[in-house]
MMTF fields as JSON, N, C-alpha, C and O atoms, coordinates in Angstrom:
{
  "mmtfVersion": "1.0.0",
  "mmtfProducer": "UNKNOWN",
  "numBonds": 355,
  "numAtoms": 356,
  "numGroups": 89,
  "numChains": 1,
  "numModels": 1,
  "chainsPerModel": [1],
  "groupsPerChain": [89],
  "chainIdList": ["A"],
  "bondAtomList": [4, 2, 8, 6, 12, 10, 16, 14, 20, 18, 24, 22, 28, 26, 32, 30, 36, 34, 40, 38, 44, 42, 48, 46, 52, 50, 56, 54, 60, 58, 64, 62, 68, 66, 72, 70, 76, 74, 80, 78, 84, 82, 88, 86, 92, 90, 96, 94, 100, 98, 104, 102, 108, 106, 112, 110, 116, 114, 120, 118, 124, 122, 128, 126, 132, 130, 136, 134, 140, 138, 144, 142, 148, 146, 152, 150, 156, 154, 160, 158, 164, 162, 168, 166, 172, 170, 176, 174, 180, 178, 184, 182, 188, 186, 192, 190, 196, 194, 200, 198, 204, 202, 208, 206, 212, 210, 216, 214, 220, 218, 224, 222, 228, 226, 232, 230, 236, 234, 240, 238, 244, 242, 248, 246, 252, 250, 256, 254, 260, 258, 264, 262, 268, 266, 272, 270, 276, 274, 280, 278, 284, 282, 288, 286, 292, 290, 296, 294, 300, 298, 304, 302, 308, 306, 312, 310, 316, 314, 320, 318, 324, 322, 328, 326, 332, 330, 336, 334, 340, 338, 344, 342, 348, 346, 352, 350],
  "bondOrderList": [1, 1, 1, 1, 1, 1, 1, 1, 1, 1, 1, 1, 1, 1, 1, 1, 1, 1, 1, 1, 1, 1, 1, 1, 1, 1, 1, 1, 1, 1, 1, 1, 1, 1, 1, 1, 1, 1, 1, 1, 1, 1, 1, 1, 1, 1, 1, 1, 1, 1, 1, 1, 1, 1, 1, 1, 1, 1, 1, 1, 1, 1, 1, 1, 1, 1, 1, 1, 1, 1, 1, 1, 1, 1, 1, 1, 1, 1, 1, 1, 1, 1, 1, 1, 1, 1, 1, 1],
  "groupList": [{"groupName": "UNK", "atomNameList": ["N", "CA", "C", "O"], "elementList": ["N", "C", "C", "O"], "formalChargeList": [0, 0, 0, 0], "bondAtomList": [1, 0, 2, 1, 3, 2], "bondOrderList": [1, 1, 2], "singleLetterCode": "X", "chemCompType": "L-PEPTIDE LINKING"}],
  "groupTypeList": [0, 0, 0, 0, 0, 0, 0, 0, 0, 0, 0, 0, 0, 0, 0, 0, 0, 0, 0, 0, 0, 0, 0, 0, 0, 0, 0, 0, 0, 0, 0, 0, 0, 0, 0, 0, 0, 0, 0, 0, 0, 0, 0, 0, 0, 0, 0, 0, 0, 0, 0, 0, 0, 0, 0, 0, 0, 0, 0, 0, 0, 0, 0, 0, 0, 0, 0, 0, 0, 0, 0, 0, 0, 0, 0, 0, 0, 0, 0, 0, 0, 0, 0, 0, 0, 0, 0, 0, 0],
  "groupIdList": [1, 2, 3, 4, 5, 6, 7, 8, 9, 10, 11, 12, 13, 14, 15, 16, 17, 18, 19, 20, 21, 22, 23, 24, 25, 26, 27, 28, 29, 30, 31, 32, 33, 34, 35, 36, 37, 38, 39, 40, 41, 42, 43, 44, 45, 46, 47, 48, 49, 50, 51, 52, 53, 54, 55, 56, 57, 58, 59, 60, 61, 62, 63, 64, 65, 66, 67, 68, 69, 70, 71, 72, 73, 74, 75, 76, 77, 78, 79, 80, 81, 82, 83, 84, 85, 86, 87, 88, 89],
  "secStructList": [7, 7, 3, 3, 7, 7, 3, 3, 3, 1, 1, 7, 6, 6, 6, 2, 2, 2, 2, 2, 2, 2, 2, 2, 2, 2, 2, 2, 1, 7, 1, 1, 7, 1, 1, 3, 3, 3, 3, 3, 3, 3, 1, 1, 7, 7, 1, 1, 2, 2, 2, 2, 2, 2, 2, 2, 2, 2, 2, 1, 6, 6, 6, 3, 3, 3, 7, 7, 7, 1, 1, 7, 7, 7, 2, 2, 2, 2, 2, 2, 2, 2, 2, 2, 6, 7, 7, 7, 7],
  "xCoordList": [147.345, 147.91, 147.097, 146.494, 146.892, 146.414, 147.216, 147.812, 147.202, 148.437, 147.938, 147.537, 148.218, 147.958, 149.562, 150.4, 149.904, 150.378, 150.439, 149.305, 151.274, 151.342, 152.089, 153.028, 151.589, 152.529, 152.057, 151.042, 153.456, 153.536, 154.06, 155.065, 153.545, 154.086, 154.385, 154.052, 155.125, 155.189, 155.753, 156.805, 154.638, 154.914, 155.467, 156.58, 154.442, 155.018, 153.872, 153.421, 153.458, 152.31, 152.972, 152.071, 154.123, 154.243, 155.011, 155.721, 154.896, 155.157, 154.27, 154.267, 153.247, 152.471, 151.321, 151.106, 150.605, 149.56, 150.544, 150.094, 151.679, 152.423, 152.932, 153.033, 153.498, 153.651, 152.542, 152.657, 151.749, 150.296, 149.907, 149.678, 149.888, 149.348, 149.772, 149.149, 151.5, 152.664, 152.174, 151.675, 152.01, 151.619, 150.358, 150.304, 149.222, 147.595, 148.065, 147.789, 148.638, 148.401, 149.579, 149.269, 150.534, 151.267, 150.327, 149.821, 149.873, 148.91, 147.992, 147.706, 147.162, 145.834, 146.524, 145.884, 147.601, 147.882, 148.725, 149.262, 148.63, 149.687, 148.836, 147.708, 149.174, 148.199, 147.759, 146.893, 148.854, 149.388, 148.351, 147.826, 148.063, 147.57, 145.751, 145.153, 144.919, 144.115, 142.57, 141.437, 143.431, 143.084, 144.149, 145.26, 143.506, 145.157, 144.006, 142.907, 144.988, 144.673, 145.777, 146.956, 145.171, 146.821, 146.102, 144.89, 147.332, 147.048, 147.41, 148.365, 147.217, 148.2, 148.404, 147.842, 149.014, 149.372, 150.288, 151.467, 149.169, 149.77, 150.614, 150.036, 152.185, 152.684, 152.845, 153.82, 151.838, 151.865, 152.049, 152.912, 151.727, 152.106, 151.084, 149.86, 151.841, 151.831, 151.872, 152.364, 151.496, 151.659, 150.745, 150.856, 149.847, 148.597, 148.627, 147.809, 149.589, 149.923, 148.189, 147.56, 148.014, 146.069, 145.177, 144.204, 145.124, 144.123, 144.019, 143.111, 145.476, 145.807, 145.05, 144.118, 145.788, 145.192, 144.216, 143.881, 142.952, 141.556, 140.883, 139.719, 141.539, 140.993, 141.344, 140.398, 142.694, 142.436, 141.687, 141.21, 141.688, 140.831, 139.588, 139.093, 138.627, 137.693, 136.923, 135.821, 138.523, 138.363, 138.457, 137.758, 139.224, 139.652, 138.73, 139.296, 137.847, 137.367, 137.603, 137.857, 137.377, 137.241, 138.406, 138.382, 139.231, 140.697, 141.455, 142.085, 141.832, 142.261, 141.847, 140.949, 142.609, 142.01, 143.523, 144.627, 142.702, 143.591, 143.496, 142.465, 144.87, 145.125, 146.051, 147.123, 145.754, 146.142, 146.718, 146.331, 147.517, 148.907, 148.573, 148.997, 148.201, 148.037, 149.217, 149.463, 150.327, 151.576, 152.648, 152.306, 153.678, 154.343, 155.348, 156.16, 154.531, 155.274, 156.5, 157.052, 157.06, 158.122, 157.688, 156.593, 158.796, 158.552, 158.112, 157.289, 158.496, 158.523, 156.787, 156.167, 156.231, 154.826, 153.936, 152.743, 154.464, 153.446, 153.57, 152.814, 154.672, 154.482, 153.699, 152.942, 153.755, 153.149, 151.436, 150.685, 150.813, 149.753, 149.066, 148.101, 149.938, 149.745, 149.551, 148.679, 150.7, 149.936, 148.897, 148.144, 148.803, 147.593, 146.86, 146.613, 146.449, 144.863, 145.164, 144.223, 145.915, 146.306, 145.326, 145.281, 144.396, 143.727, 144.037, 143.06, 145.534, 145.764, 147.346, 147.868, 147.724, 149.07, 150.389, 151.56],
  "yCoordList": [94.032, 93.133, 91.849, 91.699, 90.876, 89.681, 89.106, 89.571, 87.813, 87.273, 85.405, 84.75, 84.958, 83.252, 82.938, 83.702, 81.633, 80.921, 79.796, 79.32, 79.055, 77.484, 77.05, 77.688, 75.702, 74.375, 73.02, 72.348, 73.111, 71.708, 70.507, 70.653, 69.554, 68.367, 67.4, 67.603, 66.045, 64.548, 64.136, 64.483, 63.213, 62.221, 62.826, 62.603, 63.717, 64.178, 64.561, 65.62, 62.96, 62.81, 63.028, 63.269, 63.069, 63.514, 64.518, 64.48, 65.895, 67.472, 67.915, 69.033, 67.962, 68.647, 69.647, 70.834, 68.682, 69.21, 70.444, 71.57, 70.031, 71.525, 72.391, 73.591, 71.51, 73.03, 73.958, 75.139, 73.627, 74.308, 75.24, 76.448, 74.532, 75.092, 76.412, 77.459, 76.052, 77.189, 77.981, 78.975, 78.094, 79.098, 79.966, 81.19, 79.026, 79.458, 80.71, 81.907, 80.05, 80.522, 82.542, 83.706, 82.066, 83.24, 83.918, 84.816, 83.617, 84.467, 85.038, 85.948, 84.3, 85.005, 85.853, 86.902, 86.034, 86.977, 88.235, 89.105, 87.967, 89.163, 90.328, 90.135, 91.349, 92.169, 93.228, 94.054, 92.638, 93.341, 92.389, 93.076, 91.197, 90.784, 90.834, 90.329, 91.442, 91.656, 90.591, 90.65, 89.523, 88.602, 87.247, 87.409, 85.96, 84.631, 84.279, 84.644, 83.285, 81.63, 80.76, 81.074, 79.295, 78.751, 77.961, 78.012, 76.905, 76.574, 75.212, 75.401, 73.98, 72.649, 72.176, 72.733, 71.436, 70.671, 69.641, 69.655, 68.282, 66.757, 66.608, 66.63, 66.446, 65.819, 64.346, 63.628, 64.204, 62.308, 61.982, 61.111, 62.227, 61.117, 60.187, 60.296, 59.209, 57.75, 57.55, 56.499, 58.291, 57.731, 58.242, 58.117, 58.818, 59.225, 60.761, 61.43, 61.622, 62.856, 63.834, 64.767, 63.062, 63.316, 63.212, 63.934, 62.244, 62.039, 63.608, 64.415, 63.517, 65.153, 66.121, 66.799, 66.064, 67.643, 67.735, 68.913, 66.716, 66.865, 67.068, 67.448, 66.835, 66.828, 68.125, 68.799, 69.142, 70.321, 71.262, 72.374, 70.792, 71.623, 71.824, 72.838, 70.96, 70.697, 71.548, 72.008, 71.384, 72.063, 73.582, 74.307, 73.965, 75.411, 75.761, 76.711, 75.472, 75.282, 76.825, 77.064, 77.822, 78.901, 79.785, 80.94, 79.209, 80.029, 78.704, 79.231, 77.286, 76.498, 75.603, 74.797, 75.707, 74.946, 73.897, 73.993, 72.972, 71.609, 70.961, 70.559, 70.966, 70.178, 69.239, 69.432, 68.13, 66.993, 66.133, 65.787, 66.116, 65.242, 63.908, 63.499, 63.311, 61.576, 61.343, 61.236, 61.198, 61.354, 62.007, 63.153, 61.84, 63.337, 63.695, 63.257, 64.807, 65.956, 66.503, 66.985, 66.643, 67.208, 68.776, 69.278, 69.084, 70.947, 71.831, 72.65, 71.885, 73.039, 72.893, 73.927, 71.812, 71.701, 71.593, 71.852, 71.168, 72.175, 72.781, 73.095, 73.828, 75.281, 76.002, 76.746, 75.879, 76.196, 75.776, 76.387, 74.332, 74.229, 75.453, 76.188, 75.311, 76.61, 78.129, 78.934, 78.236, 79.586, 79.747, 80.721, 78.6, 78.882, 79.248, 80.452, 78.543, 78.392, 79.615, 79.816, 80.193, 81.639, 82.633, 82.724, 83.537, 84.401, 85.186, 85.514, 85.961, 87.08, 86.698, 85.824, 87.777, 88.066, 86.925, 87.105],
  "zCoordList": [-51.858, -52.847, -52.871, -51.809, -53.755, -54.1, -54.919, -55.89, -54.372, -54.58, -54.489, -53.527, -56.114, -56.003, -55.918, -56.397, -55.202, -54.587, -55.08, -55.134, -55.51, -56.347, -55.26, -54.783, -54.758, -54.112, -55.33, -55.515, -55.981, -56.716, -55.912, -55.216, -55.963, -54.976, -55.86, -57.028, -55.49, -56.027, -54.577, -54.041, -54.062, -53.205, -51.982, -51.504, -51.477, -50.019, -49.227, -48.791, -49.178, -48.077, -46.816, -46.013, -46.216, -44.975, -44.61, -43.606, -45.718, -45.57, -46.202, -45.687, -47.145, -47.564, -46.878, -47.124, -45.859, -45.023, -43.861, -43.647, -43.33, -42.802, -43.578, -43.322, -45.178, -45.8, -46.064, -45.737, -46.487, -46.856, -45.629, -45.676, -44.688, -43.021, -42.948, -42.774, -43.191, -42.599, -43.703, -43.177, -45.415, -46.129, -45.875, -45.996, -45.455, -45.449, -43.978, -43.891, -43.261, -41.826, -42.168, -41.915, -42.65, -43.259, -43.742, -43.069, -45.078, -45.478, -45.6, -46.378, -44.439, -42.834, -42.476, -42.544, -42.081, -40.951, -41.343, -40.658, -43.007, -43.315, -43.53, -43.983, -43.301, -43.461, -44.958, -45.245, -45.562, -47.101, -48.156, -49.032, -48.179, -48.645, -48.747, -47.797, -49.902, -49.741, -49.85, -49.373, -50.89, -51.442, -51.973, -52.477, -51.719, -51.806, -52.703, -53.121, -52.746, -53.581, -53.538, -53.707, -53.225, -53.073, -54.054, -54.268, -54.881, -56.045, -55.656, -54.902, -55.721, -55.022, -56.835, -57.779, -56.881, -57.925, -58.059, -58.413, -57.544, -57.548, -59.092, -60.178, -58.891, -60.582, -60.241, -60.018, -60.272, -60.272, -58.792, -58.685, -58.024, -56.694, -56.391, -56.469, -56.013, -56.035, -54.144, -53.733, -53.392, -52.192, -51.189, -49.97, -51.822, -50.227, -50.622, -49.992, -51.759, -51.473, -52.055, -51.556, -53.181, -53.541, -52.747, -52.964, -51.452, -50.769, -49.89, -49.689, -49.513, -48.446, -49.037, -48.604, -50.466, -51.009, -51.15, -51.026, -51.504, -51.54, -50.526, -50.65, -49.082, -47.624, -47.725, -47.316, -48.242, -48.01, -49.164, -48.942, -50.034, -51.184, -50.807, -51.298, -49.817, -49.561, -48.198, -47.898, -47.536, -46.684, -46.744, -46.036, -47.496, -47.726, -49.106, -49.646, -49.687, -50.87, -51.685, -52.866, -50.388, -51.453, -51.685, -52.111, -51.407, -51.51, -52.045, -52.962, -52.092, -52.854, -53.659, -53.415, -54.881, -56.243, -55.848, -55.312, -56.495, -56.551, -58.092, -58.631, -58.666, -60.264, -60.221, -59.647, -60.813, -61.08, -62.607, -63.724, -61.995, -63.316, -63.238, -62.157, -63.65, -63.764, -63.403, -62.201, -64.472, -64.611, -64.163, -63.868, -63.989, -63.639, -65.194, -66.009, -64.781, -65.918, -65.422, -66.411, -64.636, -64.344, -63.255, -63.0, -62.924, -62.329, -63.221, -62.813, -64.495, -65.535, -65.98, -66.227, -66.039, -66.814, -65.509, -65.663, -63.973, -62.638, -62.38, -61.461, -62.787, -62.888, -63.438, -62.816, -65.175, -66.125, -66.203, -66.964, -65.053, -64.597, -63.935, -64.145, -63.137, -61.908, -62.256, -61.929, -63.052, -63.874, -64.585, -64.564, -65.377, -66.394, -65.153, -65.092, -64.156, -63.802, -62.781, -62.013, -62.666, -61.286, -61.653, -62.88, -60.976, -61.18, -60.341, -59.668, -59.861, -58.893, -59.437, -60.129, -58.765, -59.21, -58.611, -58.946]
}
């Protein structure tokens, strides 16, 4: 199976880097999965939560894409981010 993964955030510079961890590290070790992608998607945060995700986009480069809301759009339009740009199921 292959399988993309959306984490939408606003302003959670101090859960983001363990939520991500706890997903990446799940989905290393599952064995069903043949192929990931995790998807991050800042809706506007205003507090350090962009700096994180670029330290991990950067780091993880070839399995996470990172998109950005100036603004926040709400849940329904970083969802609908997240899908557009998903290339696995």
């Amino acid at each position: 199976m292959n399988i993309s993964i959306i984490i939408f955030f606003l302003n959670e510079a101090g859960t983001l880097k363990n939520v991500f961890d706890r997903v990446h590290d799940m989905l290393q070790n599952a064995e069903m999965f043949h192929s990931y992608e995790i998807i991050l998607v800042n809706d506007g945060s205003a507090d350090g939560s962009q700096e994180i995700a670029r330290e991990i986009a950067k780091e993880y480069s070839e399995t996470v894409l990172l998109l950005n809301h100036e603004k926040n759009k709400g849940i329904g339009e970083a969802l609908k981010s997240g899908y557009k740009h998903a290339t696995l199921e």
